[in-house]
C-alpha positions as CSV (number, residue, x, y, z in Angstrom):
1,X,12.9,-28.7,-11.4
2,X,10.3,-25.6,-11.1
3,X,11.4,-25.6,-7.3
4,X,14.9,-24.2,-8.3
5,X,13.6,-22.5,-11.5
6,X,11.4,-20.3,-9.0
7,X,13.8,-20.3,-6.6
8,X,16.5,-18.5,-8.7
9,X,14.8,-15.7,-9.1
10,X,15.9,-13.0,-6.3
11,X,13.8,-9.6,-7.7
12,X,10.2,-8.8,-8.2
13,X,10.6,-7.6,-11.8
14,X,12.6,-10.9,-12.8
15,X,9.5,-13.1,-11.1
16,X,7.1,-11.1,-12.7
17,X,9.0,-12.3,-16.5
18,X,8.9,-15.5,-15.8
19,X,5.5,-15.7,-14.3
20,X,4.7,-13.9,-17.8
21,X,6.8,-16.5,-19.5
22,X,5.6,-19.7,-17.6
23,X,1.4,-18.8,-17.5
24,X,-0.8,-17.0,-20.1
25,X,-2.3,-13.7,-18.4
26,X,-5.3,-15.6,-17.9
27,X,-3.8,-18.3,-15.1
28,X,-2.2,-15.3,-13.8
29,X,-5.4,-13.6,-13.2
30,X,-6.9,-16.9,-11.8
31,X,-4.2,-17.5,-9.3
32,X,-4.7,-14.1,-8.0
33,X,-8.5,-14.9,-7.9
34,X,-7.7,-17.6,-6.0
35,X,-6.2,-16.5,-3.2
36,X,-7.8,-13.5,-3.2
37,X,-10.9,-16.3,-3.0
38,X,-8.8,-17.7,0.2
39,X,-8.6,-14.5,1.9
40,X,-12.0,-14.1,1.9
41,X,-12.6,-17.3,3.4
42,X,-10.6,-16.9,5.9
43,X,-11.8,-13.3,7.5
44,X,-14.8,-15.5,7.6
45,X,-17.2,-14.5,4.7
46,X,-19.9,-17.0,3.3
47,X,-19.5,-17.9,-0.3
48,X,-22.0,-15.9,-1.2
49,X,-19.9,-12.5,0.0
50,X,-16.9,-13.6,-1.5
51,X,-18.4,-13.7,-5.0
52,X,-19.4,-9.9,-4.4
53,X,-16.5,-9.3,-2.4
54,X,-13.5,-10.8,-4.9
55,X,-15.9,-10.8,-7.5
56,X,-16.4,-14.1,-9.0
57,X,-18.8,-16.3,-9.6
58,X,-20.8,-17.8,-6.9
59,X,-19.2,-21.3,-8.4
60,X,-15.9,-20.0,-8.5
61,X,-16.3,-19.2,-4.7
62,X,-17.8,-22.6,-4.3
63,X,-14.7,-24.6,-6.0
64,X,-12.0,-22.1,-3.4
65,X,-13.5,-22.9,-0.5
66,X,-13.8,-26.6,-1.4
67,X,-9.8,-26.1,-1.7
68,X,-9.6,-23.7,1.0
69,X,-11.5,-26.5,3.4
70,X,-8.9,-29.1,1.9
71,X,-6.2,-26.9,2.2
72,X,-6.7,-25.1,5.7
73,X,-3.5,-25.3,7.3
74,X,-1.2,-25.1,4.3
75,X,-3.0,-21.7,2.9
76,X,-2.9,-20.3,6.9
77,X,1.1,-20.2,6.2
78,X,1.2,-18.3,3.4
79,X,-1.9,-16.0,4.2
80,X,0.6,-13.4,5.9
81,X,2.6,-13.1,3.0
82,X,-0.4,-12.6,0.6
83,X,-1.5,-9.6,3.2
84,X,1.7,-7.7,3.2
85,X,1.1,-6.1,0.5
C-alpha cells in the first residue's frame, strides 16, 4: 500500500508534501542523517569521523554502520542516487 502511495507521486514538490504529511520534521531529519551516516561509511571513514563529518553522535554513527554492515549491498544501490545531488 505505501509502495503505490510513494509510487504515485511523479514531481519533487508533490514528494516533498507527502513526506511532510507521512513523517514529523524530525524523522525527516533522521532519514537524511542516516544516509548521510551511510555515505560516510562507505568513502571509508571510521565511526569516529563520521560523527564529526555528518555530525552526529558517536552512537548515532555506531547504530548506521551496524545497519550499514547489515545492509551493504542493498544501500550500494541506492548510494548513486543519494550522490546526484
Amino acid at each position: 500500500m505505501l509502495y503505490k502511495l510513494f509510487k504515485s507521486v511523479s514531481n519533487e514538490p508533490d514528494f516533498e508534501t507527502l513526506l511532510k504529511l507521512t513523517f514529523t520534521e524530525h524523522e525527516r531529519v533522521l532519514m537524511l542523517e542516516r544516509w548521510r551516516i551511510f555515505d560516510a561509511l562507505d568513502r571509508g571513514l571510521s565511526q569516529r569521523e563520521v560523527s564529526k563529518d555528518v555530525p552526529c553522535s558517536v552512537v548515532t554513527a555506531t547504530r548506521g554502520a551496524k545497519v550499514f554492515r547489515e545492509n551493504k549491498e542493498e544501500i550500494a544501490r541506492f548510494l548513486p542516487a543519494w550522490r546526484a545531488e
